[in-house]
N, C-alpha and C positions, 0 to 999 in steps of 0.2 A: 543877415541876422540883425538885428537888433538888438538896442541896450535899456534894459528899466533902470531906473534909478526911484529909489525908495527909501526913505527916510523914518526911523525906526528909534529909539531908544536903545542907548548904548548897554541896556543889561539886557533887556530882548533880543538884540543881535549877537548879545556873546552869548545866550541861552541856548540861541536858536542853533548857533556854528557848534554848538558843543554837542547839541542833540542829532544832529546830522553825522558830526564826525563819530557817534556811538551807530548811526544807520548804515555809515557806510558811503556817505554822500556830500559832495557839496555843497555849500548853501544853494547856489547856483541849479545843479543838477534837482535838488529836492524844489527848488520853482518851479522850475520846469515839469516837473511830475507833476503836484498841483494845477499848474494851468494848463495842462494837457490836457488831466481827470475832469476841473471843472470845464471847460470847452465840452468835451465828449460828452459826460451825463449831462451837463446847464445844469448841475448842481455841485458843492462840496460833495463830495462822491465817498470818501472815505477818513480815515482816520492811521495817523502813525502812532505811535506809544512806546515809551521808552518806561520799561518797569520800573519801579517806585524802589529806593537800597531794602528798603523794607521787602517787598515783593520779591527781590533778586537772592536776599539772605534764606528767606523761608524756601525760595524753589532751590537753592543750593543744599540746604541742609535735607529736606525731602529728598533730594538726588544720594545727598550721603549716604542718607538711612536706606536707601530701596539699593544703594552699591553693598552697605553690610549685610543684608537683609538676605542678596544675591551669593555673598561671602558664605554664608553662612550655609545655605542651603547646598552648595557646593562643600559643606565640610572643609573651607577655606578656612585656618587658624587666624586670631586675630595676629596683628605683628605693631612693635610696639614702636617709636619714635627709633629706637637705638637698632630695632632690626631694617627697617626702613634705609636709614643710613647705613647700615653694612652693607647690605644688599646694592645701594647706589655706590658706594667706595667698589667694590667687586667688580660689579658691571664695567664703572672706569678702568679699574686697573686691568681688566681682560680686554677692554677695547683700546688702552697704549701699548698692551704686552703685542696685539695681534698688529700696531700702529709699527710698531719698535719705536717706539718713544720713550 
């Protein structure tokens, strides 16, 4: 094995470890992807992308809307913050009752 050593701007390198640790990877390991890709095509071969808070808000609340949407068509009632939490208190207390806790 071998070692690179690569010299980098210290905001680029926390950008980079922060985008990886959202990939799933580390710096190290997402190199190694990269120059495996470029070797094998002899080109930058692809692209990673980390969605924009923006892009991440709008596909969450789209997700909301298509979960009510789903609610609904099932004649699912809606339930309100206070039913929510009864419902989690409940579940708790039947799962210490069955605990004996």
């Amino acid at each position: 094995m071998a070692t690179i050593t690569v010299r980098v701007d210290d905001q680029l390198k926390s950008s980079f470890d922060l985008l990886c640790d959202m990939f799933g990877l580390s710096n190290s390991a997402a190199l190694n992807l990269f120059m495996k890709a470029v070797v094998r095509e002899r080109k930058i071969p692809f692209e990673i992308k980390a969605e924009s808070d923006a892009e991440a808000r709008i596909r969450g609340w789209e997700a909301f809307q298509r979960m009510r949407e789903s609610a609904k068509n099932a004649n699912v009632a809606d339930m309100t913050l206070d039913d929510i939490n009864k419902l989690i208190k409940e579940a708790r207390d039947e799962k210490s009752s069955v605990r004996g806790n």
